[in-house]
TORKOL-4160 file (C-alpha; in steps of 0.2 Angstrom, whole numbers, padded with zeros to 4 digits, m for minus):
367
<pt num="1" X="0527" Y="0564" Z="0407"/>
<pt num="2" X="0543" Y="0576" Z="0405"/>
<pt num="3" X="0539" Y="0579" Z="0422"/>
<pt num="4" X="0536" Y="0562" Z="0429"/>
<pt num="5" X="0555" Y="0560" Z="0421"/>
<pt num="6" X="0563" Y="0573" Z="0429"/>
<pt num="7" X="0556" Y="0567" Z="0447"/>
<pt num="8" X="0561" Y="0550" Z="0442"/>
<pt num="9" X="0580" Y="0556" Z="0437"/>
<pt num="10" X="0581" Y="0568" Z="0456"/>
<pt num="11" X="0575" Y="0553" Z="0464"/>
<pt num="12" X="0589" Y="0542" Z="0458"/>
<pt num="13" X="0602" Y="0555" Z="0459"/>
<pt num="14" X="0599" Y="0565" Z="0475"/>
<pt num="15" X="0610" Y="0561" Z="0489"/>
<pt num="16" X="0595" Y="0565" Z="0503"/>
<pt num="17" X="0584" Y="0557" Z="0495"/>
<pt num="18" X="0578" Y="0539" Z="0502"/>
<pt num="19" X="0569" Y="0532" Z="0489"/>
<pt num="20" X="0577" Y="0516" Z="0481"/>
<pt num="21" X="0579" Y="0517" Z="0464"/>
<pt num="22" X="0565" Y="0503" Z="0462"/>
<pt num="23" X="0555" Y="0516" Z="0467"/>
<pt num="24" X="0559" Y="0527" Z="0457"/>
<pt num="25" X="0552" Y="0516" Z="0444"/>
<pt num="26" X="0538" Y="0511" Z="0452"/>
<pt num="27" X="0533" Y="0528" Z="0452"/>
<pt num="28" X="0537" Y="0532" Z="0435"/>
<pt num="29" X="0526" Y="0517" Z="0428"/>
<pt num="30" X="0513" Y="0522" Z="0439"/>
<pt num="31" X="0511" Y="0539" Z="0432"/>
<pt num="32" X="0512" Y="0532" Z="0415"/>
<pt num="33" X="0495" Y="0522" Z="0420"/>
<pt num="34" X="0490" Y="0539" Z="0430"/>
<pt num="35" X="0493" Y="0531" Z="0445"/>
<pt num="36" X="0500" Y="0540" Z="0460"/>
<pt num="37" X="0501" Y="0528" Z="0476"/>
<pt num="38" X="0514" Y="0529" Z="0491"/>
<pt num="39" X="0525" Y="0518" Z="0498"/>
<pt num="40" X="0513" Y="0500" Z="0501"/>
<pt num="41" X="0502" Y="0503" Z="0484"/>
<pt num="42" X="0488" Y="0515" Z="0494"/>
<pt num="43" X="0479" Y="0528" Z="0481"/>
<pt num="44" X="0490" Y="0544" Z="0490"/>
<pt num="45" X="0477" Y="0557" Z="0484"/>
<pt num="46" X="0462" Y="0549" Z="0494"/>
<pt num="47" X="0473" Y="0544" Z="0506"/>
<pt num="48" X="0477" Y="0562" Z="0511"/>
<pt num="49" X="0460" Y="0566" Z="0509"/>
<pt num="50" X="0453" Y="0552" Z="0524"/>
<pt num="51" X="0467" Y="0557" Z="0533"/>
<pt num="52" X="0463" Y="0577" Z="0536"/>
<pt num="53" X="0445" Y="0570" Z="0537"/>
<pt num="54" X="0451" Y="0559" Z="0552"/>
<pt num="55" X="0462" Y="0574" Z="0561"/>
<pt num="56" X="0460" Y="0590" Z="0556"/>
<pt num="57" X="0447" Y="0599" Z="0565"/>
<pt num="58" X="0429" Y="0608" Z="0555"/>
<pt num="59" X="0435" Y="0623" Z="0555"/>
<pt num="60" X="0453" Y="0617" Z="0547"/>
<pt num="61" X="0445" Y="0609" Z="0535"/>
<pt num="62" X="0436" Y="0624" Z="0528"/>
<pt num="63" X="0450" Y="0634" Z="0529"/>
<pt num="64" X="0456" Y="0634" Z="0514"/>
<pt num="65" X="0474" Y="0641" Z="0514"/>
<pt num="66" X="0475" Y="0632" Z="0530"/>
<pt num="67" X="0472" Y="0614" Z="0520"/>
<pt num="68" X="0481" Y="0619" Z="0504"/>
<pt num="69" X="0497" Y="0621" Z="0515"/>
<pt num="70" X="0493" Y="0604" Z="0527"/>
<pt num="71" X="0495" Y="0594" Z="0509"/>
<pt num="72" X="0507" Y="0605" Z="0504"/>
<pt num="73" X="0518" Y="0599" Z="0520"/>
<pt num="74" X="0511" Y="0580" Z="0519"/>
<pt num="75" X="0518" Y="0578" Z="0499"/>
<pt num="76" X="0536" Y="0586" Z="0507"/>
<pt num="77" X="0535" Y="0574" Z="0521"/>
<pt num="78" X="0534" Y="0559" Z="0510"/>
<pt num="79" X="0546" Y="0566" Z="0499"/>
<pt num="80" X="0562" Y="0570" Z="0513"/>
<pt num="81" X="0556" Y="0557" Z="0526"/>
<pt num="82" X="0543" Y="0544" Z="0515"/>
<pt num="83" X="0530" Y="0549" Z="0527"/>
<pt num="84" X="0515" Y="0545" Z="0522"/>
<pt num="85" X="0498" Y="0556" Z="0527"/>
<pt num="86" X="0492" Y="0544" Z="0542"/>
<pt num="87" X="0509" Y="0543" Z="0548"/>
<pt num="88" X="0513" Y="0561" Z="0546"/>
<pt num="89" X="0495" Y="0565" Z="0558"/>
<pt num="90" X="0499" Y="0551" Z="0567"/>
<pt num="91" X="0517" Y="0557" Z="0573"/>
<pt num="92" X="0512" Y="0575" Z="0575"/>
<pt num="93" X="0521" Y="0581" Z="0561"/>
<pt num="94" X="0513" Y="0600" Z="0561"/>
<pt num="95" X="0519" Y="0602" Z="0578"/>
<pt num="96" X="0538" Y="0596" Z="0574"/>
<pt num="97" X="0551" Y="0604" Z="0567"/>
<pt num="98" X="0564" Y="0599" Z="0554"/>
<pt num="99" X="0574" Y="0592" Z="0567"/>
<pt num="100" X="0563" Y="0580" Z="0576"/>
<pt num="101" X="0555" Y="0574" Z="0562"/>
<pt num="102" X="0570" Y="0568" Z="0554"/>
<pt num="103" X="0571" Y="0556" Z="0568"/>
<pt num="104" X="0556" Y="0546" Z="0566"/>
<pt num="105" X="0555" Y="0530" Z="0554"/>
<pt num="106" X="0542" Y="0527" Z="0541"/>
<pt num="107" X="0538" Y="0512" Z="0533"/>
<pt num="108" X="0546" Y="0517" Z="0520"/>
<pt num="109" X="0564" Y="0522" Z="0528"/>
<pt num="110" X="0563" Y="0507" Z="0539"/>
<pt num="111" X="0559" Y="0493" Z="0523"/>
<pt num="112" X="0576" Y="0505" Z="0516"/>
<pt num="113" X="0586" Y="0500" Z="0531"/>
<pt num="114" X="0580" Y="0479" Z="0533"/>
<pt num="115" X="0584" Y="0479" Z="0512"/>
<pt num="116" X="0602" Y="0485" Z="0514"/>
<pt num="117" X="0605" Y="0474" Z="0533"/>
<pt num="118" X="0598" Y="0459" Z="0522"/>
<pt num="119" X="0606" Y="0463" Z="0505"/>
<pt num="120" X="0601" Y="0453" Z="0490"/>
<pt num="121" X="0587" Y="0441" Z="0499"/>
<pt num="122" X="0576" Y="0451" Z="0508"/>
<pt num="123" X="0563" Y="0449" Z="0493"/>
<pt num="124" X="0565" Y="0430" Z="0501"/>
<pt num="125" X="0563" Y="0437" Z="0519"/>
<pt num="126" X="0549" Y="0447" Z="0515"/>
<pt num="127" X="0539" Y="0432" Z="0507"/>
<pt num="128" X="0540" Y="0422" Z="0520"/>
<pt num="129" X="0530" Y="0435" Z="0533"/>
<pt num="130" X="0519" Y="0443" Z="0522"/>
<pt num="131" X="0512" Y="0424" Z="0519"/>
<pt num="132" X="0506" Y="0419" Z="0536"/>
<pt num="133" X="0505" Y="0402" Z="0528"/>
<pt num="134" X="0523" Y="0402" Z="0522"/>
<pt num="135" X="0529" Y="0409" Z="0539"/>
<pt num="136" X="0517" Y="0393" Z="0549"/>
<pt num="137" X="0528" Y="0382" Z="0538"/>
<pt num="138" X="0545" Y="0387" Z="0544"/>
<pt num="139" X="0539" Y="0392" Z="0562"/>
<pt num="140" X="0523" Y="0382" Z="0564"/>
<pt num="141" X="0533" Y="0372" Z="0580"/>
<pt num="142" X="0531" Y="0389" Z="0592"/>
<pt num="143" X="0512" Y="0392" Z="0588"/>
<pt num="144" X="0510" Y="0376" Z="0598"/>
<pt num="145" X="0491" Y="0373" Z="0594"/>
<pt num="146" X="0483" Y="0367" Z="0576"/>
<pt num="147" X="0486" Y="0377" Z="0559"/>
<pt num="148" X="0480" Y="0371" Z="0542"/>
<pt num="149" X="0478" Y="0381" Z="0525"/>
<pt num="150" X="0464" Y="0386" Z="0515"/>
<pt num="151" X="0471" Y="0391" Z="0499"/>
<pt num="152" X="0465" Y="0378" Z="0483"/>
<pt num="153" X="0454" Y="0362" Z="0485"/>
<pt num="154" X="0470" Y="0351" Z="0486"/>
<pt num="155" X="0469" Y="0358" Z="0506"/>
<pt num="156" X="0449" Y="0351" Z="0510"/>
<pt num="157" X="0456" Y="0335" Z="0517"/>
<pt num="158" X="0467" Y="0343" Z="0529"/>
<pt num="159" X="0454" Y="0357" Z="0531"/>
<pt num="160" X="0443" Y="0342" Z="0537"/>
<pt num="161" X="0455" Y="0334" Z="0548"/>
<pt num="162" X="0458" Y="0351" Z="0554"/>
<pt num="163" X="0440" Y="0353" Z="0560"/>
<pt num="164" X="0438" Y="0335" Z="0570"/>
<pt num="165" X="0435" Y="0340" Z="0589"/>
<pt num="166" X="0435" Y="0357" Z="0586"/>
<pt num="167" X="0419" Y="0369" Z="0589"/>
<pt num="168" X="0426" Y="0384" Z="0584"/>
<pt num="169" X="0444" Y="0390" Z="0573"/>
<pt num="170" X="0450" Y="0408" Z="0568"/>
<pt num="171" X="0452" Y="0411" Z="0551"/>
<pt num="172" X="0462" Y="0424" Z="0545"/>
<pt num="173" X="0467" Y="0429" Z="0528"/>
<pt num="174" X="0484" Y="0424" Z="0523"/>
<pt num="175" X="0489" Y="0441" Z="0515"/>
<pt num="176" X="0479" Y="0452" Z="0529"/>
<pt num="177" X="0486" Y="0463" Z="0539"/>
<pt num="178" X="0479" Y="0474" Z="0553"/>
<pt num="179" X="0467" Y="0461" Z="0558"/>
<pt num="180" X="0456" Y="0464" Z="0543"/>
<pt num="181" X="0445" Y="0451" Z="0537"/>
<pt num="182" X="0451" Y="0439" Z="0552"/>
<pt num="183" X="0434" Y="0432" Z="0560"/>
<pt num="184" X="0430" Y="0416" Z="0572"/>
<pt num="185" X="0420" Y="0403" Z="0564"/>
<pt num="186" X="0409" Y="0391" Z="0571"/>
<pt num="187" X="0408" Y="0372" Z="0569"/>
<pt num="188" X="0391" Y="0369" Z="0575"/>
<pt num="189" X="0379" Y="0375" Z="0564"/>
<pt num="190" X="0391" Y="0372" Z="0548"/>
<pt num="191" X="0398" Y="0357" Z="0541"/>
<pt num="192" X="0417" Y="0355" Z="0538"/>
<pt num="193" X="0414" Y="0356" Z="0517"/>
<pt num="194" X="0401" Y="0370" Z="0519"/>
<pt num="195" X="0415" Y="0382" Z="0529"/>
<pt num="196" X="0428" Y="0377" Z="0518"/>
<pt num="197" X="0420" Y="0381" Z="0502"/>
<pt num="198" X="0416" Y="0398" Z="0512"/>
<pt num="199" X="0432" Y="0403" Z="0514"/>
<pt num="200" X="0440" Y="0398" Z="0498"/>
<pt num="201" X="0424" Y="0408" Z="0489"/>
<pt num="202" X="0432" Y="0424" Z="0499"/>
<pt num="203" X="0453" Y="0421" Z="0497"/>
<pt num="204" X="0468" Y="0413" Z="0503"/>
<pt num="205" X="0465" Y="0408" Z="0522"/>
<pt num="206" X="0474" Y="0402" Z="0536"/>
<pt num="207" X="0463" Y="0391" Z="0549"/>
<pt num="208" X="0469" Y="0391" Z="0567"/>
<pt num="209" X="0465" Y="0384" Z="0583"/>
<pt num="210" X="0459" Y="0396" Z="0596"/>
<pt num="211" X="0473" Y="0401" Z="0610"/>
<pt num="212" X="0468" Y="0397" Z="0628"/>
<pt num="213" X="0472" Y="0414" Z="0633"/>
<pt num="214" X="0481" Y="0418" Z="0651"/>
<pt num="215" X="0469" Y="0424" Z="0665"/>
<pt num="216" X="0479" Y="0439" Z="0668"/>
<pt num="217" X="0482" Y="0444" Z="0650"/>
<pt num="218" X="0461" Y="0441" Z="0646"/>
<pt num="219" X="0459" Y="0455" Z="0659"/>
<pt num="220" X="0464" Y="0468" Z="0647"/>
<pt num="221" X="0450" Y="0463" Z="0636"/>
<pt num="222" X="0443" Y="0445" Z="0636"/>
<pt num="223" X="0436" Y="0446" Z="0618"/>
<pt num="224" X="0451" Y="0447" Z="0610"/>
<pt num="225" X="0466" Y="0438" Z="0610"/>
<pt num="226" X="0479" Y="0452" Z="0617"/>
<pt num="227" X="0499" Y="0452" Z="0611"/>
<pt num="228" X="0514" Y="0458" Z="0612"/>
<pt num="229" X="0522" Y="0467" Z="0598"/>
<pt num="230" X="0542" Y="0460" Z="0600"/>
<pt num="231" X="0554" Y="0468" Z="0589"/>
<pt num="232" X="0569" Y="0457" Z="0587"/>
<pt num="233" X="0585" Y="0460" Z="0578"/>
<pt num="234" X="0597" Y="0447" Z="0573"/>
<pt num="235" X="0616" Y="0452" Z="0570"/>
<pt num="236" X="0624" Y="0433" Z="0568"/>
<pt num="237" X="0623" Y="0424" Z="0583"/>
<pt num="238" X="0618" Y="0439" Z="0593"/>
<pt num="239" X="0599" Y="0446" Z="0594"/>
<pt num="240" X="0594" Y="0462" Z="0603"/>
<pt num="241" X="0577" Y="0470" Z="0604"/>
<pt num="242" X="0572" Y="0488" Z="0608"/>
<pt num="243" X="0555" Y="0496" Z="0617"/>
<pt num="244" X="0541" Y="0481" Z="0617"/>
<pt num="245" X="0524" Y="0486" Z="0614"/>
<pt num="246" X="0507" Y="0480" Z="0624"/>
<pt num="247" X="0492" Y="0476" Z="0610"/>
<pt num="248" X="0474" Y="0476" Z="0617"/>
<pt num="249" X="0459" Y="0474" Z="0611"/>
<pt num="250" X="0442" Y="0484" Z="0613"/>
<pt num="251" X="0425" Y="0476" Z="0619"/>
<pt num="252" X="0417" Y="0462" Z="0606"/>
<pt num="253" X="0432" Y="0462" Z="0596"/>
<pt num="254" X="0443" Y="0445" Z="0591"/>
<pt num="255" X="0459" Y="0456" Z="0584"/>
<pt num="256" X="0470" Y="0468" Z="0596"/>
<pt num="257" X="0477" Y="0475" Z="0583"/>
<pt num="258" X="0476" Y="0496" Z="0583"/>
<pt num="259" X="0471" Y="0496" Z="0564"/>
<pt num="260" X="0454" Y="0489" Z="0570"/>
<pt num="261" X="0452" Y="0498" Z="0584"/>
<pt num="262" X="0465" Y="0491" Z="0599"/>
<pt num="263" X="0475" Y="0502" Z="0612"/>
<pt num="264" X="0491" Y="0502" Z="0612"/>
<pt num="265" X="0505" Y="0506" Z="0627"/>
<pt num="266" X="0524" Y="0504" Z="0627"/>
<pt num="267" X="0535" Y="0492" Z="0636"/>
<pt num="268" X="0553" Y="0495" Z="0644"/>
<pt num="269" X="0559" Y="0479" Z="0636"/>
<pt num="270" X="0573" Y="0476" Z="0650"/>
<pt num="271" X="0558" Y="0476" Z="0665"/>
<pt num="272" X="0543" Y="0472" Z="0656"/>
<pt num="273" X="0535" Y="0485" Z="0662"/>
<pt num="274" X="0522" Y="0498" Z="0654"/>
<pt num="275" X="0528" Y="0515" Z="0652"/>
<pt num="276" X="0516" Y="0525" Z="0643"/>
<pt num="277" X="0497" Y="0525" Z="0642"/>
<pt num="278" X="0489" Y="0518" Z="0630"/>
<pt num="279" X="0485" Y="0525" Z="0612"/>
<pt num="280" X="0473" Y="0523" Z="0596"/>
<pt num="281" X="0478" Y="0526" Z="0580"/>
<pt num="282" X="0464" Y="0540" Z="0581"/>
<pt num="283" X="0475" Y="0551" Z="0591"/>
<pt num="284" X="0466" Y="0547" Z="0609"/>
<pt num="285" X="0475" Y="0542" Z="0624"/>
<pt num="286" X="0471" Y="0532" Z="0637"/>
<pt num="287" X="0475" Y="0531" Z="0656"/>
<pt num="288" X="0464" Y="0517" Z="0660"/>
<pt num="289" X="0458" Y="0502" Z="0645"/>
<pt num="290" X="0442" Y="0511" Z="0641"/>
<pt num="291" X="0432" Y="0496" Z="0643"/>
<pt num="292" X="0441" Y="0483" Z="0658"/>
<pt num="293" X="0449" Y="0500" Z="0667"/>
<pt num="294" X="0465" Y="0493" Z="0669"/>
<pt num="295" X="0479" Y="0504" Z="0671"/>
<pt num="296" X="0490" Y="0504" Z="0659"/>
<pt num="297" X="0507" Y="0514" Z="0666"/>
<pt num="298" X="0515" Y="0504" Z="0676"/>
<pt num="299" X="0509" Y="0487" Z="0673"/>
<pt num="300" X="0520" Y="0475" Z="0674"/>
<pt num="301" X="0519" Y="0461" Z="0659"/>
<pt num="302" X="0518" Y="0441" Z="0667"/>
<pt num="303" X="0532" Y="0430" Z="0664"/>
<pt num="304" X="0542" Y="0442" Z="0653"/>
<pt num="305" X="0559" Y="0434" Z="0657"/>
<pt num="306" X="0551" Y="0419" Z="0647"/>
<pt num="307" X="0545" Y="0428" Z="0633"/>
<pt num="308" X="0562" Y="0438" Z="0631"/>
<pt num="309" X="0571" Y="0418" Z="0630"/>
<pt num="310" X="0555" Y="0412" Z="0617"/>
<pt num="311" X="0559" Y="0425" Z="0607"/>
<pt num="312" X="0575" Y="0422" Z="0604"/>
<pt num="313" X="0573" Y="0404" Z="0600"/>
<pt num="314" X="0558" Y="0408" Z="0587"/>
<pt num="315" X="0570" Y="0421" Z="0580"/>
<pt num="316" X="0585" Y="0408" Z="0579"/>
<pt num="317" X="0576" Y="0395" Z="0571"/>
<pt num="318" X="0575" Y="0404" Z="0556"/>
<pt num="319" X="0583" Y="0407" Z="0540"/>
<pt num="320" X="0597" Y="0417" Z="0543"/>
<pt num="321" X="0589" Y="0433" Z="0530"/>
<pt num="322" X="0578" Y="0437" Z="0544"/>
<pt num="323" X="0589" Y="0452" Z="0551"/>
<pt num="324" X="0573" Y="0459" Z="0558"/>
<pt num="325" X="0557" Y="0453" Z="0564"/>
<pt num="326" X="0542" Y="0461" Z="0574"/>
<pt num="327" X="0534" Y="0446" Z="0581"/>
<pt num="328" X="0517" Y="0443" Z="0591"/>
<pt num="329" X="0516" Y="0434" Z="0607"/>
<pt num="330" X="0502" Y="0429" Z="0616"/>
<pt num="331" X="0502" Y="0421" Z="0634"/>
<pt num="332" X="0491" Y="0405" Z="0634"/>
<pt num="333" X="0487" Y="0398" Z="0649"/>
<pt num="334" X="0502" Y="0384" Z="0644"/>
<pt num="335" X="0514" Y="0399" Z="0642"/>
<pt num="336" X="0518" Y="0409" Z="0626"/>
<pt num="337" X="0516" Y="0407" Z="0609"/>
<pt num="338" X="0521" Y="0414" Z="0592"/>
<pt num="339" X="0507" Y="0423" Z="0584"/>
<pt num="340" X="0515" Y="0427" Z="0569"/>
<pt num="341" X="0528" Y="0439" Z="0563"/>
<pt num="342" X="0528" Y="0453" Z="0553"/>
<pt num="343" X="0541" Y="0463" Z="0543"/>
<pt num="344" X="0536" Y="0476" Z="0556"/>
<pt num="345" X="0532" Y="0495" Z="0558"/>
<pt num="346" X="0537" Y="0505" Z="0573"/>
<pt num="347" X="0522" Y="0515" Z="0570"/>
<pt num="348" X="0517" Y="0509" Z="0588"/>
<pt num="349" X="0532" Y="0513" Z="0599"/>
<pt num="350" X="0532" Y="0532" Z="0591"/>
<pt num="351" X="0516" Y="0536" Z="0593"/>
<pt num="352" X="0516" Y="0528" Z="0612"/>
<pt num="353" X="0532" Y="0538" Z="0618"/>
<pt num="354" X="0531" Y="0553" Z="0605"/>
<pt num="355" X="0548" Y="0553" Z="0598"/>
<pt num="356" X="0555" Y="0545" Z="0582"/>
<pt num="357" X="0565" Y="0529" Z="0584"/>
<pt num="358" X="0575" Y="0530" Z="0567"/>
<pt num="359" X="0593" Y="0531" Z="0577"/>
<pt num="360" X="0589" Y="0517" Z="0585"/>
<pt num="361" X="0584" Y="0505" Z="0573"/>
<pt num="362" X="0596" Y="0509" Z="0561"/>
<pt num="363" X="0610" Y="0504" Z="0574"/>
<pt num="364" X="0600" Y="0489" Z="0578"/>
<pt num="365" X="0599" Y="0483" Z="0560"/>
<pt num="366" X="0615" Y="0486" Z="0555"/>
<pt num="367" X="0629" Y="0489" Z="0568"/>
């Protein structure tokens, strides 16, 4: 515990350091519990195992010295930079130098930044989207199609009328995120009460009605709904955005997200038009959709114009602590609609264009 101490004392006073100094608790209280978890409450030891699993080759693996000194630089990563080990392998960290990595924005650094743009209510801000129900209740008018919770039995009468002409719905857990757990239901087969009682024995859920999805967006993948990652920064009455990104599904899938699987390319915000291939979050890329063979540099997203003006009127209608948003868009065959927003990453862009995006956002967020 002296140790744990000391750590918790260099992490409040260094001047480099990024940690905030709740964090510094957090840590401190967890080692008490011999508990070690980064930044987003993930076990760091296994993570760093299952992430040299996922990208280091056989013959790094049994190379002992070789993998003692990977680790070695993951913990120092986390510890200048609050990389994690998936983001340290997914940016290419082994191949950088202390230069370009210091350019790249983790979870961690970007939360650092939206806490000090926002000041004392960005616990406020940070409710509202990790709740997609809360965030349907203050932005429900942009979704344009029907929403209902799942969350106690006070909501089975909603529920109910939620259900009435509808054969199918997509549930999704309120506090998910990566598309885990999100799964379409069907009407036919199930009553209303039976489905209910379903999802309340597995959580808190949020019950949509499916989006109609654009011809020319289905393309991509026609199993999956597929979204447009819009990072949006509000400055008074002034919004700006930076590099979009393109979300798509794979075959047989519901979700576009990459943590389940999906590609992902970037988009040059002002055009709308892809400029990278497309990536997983396994490393691969992708000239073509592997499945539907579409091209991914060089496409040109429909109706963007419109998307770029329905952005800033979602992102106007809310409460003035949301500095930042990274909201999803889909294109239904009525025009687009708010997905839901997120207090989100910019793992996608970096990985996409292979540079960090720290100088960026920062002057987004706060200049």
């Amino acid at each position: 515990m002296k140790i744990v101490r000391r750590i918790k004392d260099l992490m409040n006073k260094a001047k480099w350091n990024i940690f905030p100094t709740y964090m510094a608790d957090r840590l401190y209280n967890n080692a008490k519990k011999k508990k070690i978890v980064w930044w987003g409450q993930r076990d760091c030891f296994s993570d760093i195992e299952d992430n040299c699993k996922i990208f280091l080759s056989k013959e790094q693996l049994d190379d002992s010295a070789y993998r003692k000194s990977v680790i070695r630089d993951i913990i120092l990563s986390y510890r200048k930079y609050g990389m994690t080990a998936n983001e340290y392998f997914s940016y290419g960290f082994p191949k950088k130098n202390a230069y370009e990595r210091n350019k790249y924005i983790s979870r961690m650094r970007k939360d650092k930044l939206c806490m000090e743009a926002i000041g004392k209510n960005w616990k406020d801000a940070l409710a509202q989207l990790k709740d997609k129900n809360i965030f349907y209740s203050i932005a429900g008018q942009f979704f344009k199609r029907k929403a209902c919770k799942v969350d106690s039995e006070d909501d089975r009468s909603n529920f109910k009328l939620f259900c009435q002409g509808l054969d199918r719905f997509i549930a999704k857990p309120s506090k998910g995120a990566c598309g885990k757990g999100v799964e379409i239901i069907s009407l036919l087969e199930k009553s209303a009460d039976e489905v209910f009682d379903y999802l309340r024995s597995n959580g808190s859920y949020i019950v949509e009605e499916l989006v109609k999805q654009d011809a020319r967006m289905a393309e991509w993948n026609e199993s999956s709904v597929n979204t447009i990652r819009y990072f949006s920064f509000r400055k008074g009455s002034d919004f700006s955005t930076m590099v979009s990104v393109l979300r798509v599904g794979r075959k047989g899938s519901v979700v576009d997200n990459a943590g389940c699987g999906g590609v992902f390319a970037a988009i040059d915000s002002n055009t709308g038009i892809i400029i990278t291939d497309g990536h997983d979050e396994l490393g691969r890329v992708f000239k073509e959709h592997p499945e539907s063979n579409k091209v991914f540099k060089g496409y040109k997203i429909p109706e963007w114009e419109s998307l770029k003006k329905f952005a800033q009127e979602v992102h106007k209608s809310l409460p003035e602590c949301h500095k930042y948003i990274g909201f999803d868009f889909a294109l239904s065959t009525q025009g687009w609609v708010l997905i839901e927003g997120n207090w989100g990453d910019i793992i996608m862009p970096q990985i996409s264009l292979g540079r960090g995006f720290y100088d960026e956002f920062k002057e987004a967020i706060l200049k």
